[in-house]
LOKE-359476 format. One record per residue: residue in one letter; chain; x negated, y, z negated of N, C-alpha, C in turn; residue number from 1. Coordinates in steps of 0.1 Angstrom, whole numbers. Each point is the difference from the previous one (the first is absolute). Example, Ala and Ser with C-alpha at 12.3 -4.5 7.8 and 13.67 -1.06 7.14 Angstrom:
<pts>
PT  type  mol    nxx    nyy    nzz   caxx   cayy   cazz    cxx    cyy    czz  seq
PT     A    A   -132    -57    -78      9     12      0     -9     12      0    1
PT     S    A      4     11      7     -9     11      0      8     11     -8    2
</pts>
This chain:
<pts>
PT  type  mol    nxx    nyy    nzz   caxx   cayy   cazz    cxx    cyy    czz  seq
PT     X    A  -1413   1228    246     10     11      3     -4     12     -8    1
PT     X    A      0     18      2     -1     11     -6      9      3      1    2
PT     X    A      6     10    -12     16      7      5      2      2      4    3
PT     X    A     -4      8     18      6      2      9      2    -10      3    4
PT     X    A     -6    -13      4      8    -10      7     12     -6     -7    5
PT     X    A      2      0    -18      7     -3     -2     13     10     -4    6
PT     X    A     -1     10      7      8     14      0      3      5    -12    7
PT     X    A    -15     -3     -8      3     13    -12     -6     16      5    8
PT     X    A      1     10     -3     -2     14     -5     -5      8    -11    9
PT     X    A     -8      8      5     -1      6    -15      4     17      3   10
PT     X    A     12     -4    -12      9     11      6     -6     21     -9   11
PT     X    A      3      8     10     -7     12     -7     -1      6    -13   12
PT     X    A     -4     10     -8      2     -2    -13     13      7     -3   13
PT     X    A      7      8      9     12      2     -7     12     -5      8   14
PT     X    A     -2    -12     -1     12    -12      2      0     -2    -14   15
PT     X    A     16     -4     -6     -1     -6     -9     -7     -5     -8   16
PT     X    A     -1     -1     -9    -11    -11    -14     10     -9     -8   17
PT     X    A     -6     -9     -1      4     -7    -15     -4      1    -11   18
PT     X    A    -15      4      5     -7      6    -16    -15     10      5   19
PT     X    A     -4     -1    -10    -11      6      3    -13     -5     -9   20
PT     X    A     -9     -6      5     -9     -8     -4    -13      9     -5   21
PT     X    A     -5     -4    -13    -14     12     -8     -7    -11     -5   22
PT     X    A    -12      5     -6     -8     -9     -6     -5     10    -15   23
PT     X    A     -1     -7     -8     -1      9    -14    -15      6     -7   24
PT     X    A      0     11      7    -17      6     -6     -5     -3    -13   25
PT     X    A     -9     -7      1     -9     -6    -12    -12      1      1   26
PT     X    A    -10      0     13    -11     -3      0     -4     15     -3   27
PT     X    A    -10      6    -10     -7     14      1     -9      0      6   28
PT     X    A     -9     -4      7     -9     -4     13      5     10     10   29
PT     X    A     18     -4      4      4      8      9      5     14     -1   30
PT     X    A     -2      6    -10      2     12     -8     -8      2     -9   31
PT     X    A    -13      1     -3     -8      2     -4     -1     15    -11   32
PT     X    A      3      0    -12     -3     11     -6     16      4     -4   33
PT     X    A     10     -5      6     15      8      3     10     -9      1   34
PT     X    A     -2    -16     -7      5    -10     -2     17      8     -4   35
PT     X    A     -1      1    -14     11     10     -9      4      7      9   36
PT     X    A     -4      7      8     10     13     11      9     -5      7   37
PT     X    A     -2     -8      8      6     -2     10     17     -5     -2   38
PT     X    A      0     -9     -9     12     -8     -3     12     12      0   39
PT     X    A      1     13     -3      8      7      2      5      8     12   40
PT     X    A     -6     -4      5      3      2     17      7    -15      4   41
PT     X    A    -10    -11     -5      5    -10      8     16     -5     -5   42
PT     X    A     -3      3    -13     20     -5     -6      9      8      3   43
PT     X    A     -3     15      8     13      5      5      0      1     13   44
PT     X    A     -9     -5      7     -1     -7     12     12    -17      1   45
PT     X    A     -3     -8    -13      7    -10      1     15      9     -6   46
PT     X    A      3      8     -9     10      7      0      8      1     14   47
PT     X    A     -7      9      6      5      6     17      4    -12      6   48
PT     X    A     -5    -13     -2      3    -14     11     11     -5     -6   49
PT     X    A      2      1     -8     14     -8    -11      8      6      6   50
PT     X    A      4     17      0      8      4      4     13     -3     11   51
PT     X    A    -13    -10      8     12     -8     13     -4    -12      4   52
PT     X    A     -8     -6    -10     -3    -14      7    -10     -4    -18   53
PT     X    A     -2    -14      1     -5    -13    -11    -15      6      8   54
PT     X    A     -9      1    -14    -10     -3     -2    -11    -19     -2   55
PT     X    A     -3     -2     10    -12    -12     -7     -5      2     -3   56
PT     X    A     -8     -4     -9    -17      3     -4     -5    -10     -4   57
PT     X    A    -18     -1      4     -8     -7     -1     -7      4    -17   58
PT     X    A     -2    -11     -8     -2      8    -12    -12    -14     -5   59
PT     X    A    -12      9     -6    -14    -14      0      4    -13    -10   60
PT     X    A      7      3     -8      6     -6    -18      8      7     -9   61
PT     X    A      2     -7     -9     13      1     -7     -6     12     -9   62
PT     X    A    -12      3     -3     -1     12     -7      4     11      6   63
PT     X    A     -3      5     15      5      8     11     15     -5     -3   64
PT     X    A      3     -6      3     15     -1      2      3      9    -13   65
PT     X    A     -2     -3    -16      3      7     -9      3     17      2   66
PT     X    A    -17      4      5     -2     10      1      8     12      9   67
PT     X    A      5    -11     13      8      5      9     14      3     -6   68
PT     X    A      6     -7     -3     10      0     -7      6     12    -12   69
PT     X    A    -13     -1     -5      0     15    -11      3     11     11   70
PT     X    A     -8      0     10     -2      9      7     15      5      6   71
PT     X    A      5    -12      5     11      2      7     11      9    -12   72
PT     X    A      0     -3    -10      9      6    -11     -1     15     -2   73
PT     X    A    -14      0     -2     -7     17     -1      8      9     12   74
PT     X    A     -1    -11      9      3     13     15     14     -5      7   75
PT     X    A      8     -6    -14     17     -1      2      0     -5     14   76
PT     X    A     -7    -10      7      4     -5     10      5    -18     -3   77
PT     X    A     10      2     11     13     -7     -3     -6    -17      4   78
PT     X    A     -3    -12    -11     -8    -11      1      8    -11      5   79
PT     X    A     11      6      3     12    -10     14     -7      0     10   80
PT     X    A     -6     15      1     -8      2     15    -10    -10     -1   81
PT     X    A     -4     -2     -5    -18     -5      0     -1    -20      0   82
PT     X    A     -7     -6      6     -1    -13      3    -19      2     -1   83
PT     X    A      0     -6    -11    -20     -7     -4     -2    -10      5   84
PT     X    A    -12     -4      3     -6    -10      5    -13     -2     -2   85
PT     X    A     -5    -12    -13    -11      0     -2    -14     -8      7   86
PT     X    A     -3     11      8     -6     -2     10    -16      9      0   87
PT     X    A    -12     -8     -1    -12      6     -3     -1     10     13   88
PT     X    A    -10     13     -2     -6      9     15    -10      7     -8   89
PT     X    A     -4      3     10    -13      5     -5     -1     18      3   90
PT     X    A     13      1      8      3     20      1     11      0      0   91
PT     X    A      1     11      5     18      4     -3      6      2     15   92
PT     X    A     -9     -2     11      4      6     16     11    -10      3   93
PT     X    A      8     -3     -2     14     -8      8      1      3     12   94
PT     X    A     -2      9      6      2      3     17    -13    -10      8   95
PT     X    A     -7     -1    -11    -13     -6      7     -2    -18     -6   96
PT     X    A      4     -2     -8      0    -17     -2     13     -4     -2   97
PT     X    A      8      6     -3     15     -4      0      6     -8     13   98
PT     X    A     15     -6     -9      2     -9     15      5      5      9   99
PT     X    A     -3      3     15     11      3      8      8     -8      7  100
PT     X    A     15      7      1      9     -9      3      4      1     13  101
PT     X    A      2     -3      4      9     -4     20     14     -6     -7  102
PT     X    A     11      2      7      9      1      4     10     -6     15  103
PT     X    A      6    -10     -7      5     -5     17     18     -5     -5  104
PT     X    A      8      5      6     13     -1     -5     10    -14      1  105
PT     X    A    -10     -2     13      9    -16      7     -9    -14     -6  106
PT     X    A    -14      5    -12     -5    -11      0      4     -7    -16  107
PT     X    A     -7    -14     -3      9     -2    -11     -5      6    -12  108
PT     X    A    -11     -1      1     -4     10     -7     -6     14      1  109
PT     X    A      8     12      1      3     13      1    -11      8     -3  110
PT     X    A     -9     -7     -8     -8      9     -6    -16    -11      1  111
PT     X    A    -12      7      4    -11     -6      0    -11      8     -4  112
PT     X    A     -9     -5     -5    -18      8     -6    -10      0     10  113
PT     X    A     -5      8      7     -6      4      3    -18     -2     -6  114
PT     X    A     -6    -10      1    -11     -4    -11    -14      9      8  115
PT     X    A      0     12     -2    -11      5      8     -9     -3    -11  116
PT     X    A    -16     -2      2     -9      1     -8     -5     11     -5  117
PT     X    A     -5      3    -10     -7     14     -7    -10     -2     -5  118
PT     X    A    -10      8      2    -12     -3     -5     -7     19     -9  119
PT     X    A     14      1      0     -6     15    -10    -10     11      7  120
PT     X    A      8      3     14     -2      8      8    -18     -5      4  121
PT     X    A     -4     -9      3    -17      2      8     -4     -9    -12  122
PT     X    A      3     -4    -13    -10    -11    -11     -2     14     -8  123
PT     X    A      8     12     -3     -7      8     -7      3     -3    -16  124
PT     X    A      6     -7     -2     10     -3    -13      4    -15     -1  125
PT     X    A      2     -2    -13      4    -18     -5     11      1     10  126
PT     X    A      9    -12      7     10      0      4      8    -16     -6  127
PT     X    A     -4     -9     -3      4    -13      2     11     -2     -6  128
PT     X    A      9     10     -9     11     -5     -8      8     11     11  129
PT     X    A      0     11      4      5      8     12      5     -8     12  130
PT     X    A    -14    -11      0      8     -5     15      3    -11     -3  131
PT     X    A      6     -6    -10     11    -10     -4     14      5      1  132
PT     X    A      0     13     -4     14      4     -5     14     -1     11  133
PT     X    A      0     -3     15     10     -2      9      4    -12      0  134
PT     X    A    -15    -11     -2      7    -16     -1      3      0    -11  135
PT     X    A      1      5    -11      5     -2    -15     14      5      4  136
PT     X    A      5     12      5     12      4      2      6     -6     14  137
PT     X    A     -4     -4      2     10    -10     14     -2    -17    -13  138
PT     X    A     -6      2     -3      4    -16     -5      8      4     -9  139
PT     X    A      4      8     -7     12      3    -10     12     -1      5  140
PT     X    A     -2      9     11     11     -1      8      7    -11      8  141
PT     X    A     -9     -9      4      2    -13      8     -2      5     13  142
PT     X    A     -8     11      4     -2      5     13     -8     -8     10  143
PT     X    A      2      2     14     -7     -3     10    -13     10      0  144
PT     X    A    -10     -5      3    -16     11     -4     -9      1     13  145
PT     X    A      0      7      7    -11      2     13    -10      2     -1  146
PT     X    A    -12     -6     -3    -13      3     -4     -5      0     14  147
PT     X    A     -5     16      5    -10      6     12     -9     -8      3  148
PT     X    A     -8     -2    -12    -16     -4     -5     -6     15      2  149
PT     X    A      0     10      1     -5     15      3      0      8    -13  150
PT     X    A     -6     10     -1      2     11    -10      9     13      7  151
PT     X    A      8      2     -9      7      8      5     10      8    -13  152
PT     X    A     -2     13     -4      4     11    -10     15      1      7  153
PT     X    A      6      3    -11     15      9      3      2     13      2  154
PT     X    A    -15      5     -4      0     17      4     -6      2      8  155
PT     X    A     -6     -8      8     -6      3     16      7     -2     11  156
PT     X    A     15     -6     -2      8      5      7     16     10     -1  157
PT     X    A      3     -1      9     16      6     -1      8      0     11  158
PT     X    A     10     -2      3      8     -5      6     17     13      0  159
PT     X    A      5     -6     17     14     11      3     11    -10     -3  160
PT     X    A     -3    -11     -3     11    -12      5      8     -2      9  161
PT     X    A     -3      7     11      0      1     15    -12     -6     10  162
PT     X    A     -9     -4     -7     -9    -14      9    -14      8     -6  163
PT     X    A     -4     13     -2     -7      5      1     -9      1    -15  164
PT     X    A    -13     -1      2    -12      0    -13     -9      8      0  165
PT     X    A     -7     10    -14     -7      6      4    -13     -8    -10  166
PT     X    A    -12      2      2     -6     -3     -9    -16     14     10  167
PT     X    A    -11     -5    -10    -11      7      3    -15     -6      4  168
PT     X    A     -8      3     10     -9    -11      3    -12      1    -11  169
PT     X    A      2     12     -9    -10      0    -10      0     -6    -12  170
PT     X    A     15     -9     -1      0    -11     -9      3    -15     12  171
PT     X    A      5     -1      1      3    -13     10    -11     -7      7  172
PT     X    A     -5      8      5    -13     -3     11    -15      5     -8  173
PT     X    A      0     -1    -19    -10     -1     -7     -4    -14     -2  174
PT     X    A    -14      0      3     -9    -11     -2      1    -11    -10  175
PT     X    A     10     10    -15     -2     -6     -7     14     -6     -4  176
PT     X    A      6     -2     12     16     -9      0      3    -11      0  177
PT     X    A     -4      1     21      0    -12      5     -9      1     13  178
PT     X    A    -13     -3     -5     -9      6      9     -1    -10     13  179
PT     X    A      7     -8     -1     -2    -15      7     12      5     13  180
PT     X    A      8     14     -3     11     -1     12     -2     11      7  181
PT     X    A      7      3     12     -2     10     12      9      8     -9  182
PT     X    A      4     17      8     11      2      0      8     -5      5  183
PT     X    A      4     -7      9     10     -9      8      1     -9     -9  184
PT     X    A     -7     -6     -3      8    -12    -11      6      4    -10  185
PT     X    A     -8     15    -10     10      1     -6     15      4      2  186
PT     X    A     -3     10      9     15      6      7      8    -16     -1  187
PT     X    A     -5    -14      5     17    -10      5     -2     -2    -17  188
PT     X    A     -7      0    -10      8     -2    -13      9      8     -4  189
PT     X    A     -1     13      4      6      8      1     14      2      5  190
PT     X    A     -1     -5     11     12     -6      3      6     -9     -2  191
PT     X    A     -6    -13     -2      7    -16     -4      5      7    -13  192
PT     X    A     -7      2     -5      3     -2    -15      9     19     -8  193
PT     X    A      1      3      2      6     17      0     13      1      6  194
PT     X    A      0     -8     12     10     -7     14      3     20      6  195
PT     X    A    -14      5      9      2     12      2     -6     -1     15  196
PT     X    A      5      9      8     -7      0     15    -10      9      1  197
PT     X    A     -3     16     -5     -7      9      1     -5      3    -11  198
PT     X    A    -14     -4      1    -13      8    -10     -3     12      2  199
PT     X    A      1      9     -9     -7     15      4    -11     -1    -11  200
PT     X    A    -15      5     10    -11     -4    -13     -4     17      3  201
PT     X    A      2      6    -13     -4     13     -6    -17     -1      0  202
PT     X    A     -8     10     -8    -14     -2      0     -6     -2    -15  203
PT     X    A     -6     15     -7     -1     -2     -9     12      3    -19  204
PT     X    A     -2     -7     -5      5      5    -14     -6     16     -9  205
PT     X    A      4     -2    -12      2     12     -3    -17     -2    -10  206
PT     X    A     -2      9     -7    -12      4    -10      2     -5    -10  207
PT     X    A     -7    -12     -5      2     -5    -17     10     -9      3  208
PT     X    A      2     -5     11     10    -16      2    -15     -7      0  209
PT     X    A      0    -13    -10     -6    -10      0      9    -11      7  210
PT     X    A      8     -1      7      4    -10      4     -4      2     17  211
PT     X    A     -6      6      5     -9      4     14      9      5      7  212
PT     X    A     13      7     -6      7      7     11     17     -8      5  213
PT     X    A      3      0    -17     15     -4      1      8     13      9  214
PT     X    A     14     -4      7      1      3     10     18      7     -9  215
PT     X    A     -2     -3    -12     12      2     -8     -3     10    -10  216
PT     X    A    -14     10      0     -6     11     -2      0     14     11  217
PT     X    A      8     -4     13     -4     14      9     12     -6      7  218
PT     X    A      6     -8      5     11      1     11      9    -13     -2  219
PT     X    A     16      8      0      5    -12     -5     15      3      9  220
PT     X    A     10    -15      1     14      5      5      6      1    -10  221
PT     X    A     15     11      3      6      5     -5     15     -5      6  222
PT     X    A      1      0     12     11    -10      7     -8     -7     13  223
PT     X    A      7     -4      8     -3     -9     14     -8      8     12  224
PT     X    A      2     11     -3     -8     11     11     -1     14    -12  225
PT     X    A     -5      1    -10     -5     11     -5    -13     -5     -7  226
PT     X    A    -11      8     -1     -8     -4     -6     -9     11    -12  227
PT     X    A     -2     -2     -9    -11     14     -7     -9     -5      0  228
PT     X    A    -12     10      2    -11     -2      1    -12      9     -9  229
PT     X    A     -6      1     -6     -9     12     -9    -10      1      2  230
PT     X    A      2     17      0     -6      5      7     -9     10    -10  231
PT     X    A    -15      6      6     -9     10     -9      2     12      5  232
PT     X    A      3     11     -6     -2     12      4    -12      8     -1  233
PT     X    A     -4     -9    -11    -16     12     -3    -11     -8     11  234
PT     X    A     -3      9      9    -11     -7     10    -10     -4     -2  235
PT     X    A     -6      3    -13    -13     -9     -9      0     -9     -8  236
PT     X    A     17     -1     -3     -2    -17     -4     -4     -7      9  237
PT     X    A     -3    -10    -10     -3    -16     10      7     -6      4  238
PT     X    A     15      2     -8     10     -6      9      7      4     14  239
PT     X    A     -5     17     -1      6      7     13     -2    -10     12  240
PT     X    A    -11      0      4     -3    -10     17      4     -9     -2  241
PT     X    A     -1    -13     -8      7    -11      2     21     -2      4  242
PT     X    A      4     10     -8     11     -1     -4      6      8     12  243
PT     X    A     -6      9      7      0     10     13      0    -12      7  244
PT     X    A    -14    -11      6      2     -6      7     11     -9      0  245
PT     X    A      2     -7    -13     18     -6      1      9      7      3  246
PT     X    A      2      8     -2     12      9      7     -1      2     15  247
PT     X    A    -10      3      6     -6     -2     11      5    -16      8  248
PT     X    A     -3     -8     -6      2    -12      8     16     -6      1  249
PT     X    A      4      7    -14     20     -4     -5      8      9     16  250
PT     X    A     -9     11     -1     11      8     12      1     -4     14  251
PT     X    A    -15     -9      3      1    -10     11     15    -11      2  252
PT     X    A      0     -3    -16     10    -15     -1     14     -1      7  253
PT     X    A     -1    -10      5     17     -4      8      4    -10     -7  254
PT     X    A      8     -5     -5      9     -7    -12      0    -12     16  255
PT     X    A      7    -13    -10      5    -11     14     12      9     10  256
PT     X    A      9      8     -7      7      3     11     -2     11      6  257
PT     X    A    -13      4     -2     -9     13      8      5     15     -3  258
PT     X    A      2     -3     -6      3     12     -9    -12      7     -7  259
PT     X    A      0     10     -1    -14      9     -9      8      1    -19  260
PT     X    A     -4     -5     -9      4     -2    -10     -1     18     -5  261
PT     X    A      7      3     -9      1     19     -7    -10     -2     -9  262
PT     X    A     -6      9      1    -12      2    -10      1      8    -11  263
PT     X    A     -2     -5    -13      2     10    -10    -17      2     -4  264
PT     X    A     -1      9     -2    -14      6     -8     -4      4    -13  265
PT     X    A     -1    -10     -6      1     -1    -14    -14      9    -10  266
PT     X    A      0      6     -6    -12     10     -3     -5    -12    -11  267
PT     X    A    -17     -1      1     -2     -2    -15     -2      6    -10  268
PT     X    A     -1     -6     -9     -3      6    -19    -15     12     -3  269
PT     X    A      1      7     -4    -16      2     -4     -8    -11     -4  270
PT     X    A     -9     -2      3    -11    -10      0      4     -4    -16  271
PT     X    A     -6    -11     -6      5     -1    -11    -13    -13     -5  272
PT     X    A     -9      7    -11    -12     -3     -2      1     -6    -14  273
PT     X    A     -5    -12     -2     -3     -6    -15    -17     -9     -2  274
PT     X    A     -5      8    -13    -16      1      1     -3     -2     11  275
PT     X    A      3     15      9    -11      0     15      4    -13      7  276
PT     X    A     12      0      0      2    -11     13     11      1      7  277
PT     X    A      0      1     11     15      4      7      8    -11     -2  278
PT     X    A     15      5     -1      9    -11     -2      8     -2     13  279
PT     X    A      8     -8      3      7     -1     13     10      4     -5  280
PT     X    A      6     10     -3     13      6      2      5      6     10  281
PT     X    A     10     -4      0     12      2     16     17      0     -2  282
PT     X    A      2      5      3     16      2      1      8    -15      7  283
PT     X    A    -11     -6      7      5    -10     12      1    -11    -10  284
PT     X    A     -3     -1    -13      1     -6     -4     12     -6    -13  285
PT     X    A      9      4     12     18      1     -6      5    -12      0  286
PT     X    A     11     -6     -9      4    -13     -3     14      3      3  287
PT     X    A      6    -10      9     15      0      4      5     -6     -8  288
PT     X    A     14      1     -7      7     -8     -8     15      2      9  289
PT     X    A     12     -7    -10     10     -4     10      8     15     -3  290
PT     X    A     -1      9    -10      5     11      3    -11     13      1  291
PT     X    A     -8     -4     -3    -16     11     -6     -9      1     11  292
PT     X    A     -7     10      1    -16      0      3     -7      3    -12  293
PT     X    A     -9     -8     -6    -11      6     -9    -14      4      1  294
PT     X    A     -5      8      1     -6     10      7    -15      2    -13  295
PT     X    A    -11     -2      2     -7      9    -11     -2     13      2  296
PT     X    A     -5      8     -9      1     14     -1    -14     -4     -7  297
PT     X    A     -7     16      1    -14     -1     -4     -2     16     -6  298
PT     X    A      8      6     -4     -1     14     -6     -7      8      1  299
PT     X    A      6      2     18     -5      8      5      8     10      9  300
PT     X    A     -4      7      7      8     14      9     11    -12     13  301
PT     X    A     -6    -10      0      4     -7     15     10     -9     -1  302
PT     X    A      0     -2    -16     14     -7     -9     11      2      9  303
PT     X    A      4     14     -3     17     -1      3      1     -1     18  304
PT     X    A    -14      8      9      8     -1     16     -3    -16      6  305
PT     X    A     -8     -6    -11      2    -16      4     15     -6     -2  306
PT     X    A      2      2    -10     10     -4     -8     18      4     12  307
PT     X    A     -3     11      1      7      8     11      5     -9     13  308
PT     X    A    -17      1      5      1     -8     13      9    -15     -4  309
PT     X    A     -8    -11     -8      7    -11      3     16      3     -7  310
PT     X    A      4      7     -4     11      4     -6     10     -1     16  311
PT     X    A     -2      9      9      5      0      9     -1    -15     12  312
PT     X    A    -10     -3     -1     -6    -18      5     10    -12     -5  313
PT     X    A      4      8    -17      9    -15     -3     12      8     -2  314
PT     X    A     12      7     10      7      3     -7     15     -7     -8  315
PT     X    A     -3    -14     -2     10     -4     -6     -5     -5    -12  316
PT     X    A    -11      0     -6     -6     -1     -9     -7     11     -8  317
PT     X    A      0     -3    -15     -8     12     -7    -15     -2     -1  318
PT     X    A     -3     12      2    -16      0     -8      0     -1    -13  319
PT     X    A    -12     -7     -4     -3     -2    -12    -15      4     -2  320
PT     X    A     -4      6     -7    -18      6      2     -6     -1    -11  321
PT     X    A     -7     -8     -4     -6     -5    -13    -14      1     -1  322
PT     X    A     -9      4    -14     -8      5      3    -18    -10     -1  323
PT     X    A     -3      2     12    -11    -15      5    -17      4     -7  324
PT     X    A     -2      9     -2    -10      7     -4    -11     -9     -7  325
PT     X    A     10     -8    -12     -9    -12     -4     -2    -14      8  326
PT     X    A     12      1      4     -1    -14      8     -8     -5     14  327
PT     X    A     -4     17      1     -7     -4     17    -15     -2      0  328
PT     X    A      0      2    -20    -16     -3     -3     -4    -12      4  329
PT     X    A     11    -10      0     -4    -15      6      1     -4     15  330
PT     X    A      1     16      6     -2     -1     16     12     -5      5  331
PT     X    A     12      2     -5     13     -1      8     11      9     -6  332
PT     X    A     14     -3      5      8      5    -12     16     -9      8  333
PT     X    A      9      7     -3     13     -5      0      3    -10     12  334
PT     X    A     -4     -1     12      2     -9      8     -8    -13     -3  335
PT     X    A    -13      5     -3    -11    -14     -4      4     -8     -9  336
PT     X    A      8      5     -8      8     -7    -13      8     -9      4  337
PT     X    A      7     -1     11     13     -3      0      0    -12     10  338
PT     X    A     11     -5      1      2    -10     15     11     -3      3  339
PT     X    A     10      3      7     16      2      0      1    -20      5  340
PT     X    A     14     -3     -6      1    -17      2     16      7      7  341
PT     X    A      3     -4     11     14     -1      8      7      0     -5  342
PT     X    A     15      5      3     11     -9     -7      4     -5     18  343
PT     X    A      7    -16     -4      3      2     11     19    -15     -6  344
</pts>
């Protein structure tokens, strides 16, 4: 049986939460040179999440746990919020090895894991304590566990919770996945297991994504028929044509109920370079919480009319804009961190 047959869901990111699931930056591998920087972005990032919902976290050992803990005090964040879990990983990406949850109201058990495999985007990186960490938290839980047998990231896709998925063929349909499947096959995992009827497959990702074109870097929902998408203005970047042709193929889209979804056009950042290497920074790469959007900022001119736009996208929620500059040296930021668990 896959969730859809047994009528779970995986419901969109701003449906309720029960928490909000992270994993605790330790390795300098993945931050190379800027280990020390980052952590103050990332603790008022866990700041912003407390605000309306419990923190998990994945944390490698008890010396980490120490260290977290100091931390939590330094930056007066409230440790009612916070639930540890000593649990090895080998990065900090939770949107990408963390558990995902499905959702089904009538079953007995309400809540299930989602066991996609990870392999550290293509073998580019250790993964093996990464892709333990779902069956470690469904066994805590006493959870029901759907193992695909597939590889499959949490930031290559996104979802309206209205049937509908977006992901991108330049990570999905990379060689270095699941080289053994069609698109057609992956699309019915896609659906068994997501429990969604319509795949929209985008093209390419953005400049300086090492994960071959997460799809939670340039276009994401905002409700059931609105969608942003990011876009280049300067016609000599490299992201201009790619991101032009996504926009291009979004304005084709008819939703299941045939509907043309609203388009928002999200500007990107000034390019944003660390020793000569482009980083993937994007605005799209915003984190729903149960009253918040948290947003990175990259200190620059495109700060505040990003900020703007989704301001208007969530209007019953606040912006929060925190600053990613260090954090995106490890090729993600505020979404990649994270992995919303239901309330249901």
């Amino acid at each position: 049986m896959t969730p859809k047959e047994s009528g779970y869901r995986f419901p969109a990111e701003w449906e309720r939460h029960a928490a909000t699931w992270l994993t605790y930056p330790h390795n300098e591998a993945s931050f190379p040179g800027t280990m020390d920087k980052i952590y103050d972005s990332y603790l008022k990032f866990i700041k912003a999440i407390t605000k309306s919902e419990i923190v998990k976290i994945n944390i490698p050992d008890l010396v980490y746990e120490q260290q977290f803990i100091e931390q939590l005090r330094k930056y007066e964040i409230n440790d009612s919020k916070i639930e540890i879990f000593i649990n090895p990983s080998d990065d900090v990406w939770c949107r990408d090895h963390g558990p995902c949850f499905v959702i089904n109201n009538k079953a007995e058990h309400k809540k299930a894991v989602v066991n996609w495999g990870f392999n550290a985007w293509g073998g580019k990186y250790p993964y093996d304590n990464d892709n333990n960490i779902p069956l470690k938290v469904a066994a805590h839980y006493g959870l029901p566990v759907y193992s695909p047998g597939i590889i499959m990231e949490g930031g290559s896709i996104d979802v309206n919770g209205a049937g509908t998925l977006l992901t991108t063929t330049a990570c999905l349909l990379n060689r270095n996945r699941n080289p053994h499947l069609s698109q057609e096959q992956i699309e019915e995992y896609l659906m068994q297991y997501y429990n969604v009827e319509q795949i929209v497959w985008l093209g390419d990702g953005i400049e300086g994504d090492d994960t071959d074109g997460h799809v939670d870097d340039i276009t994401r929902f905002v409700s059931s028929d609105i969608i942003v998408t990011a876009v280049e203005i300067n016609k000599n970047d490299e992201n201009y044509q790619p991101l032009q042709d996504n926009l291009k193929q979004l304005k084709k889209l008819r939703l299941i109920n045939g509907k043309q979804p609203d388009l928002v056009e999200l500007p990107m950042p000034s390019p944003v370079y660390f020793e000569g290497n482009r980083l993937p920074a994007s605005y799209a790469n915003f984190y729903i919480t149960n009253d918040h959007v948290i947003v990175p900022n990259f200190r620059c001119k495109m700060d505040d009319k990003a900020m703007l736009l989704l301001e208007q996208c969530f209007p019953a929620k606040r912006i929060i804009d925190i600053d990613s500059t260090d954090i995106v040296w490890g090729f993600g930021s505020f979404h990649c961190l994270s992995q919303q668990e239901p309330e249901i």
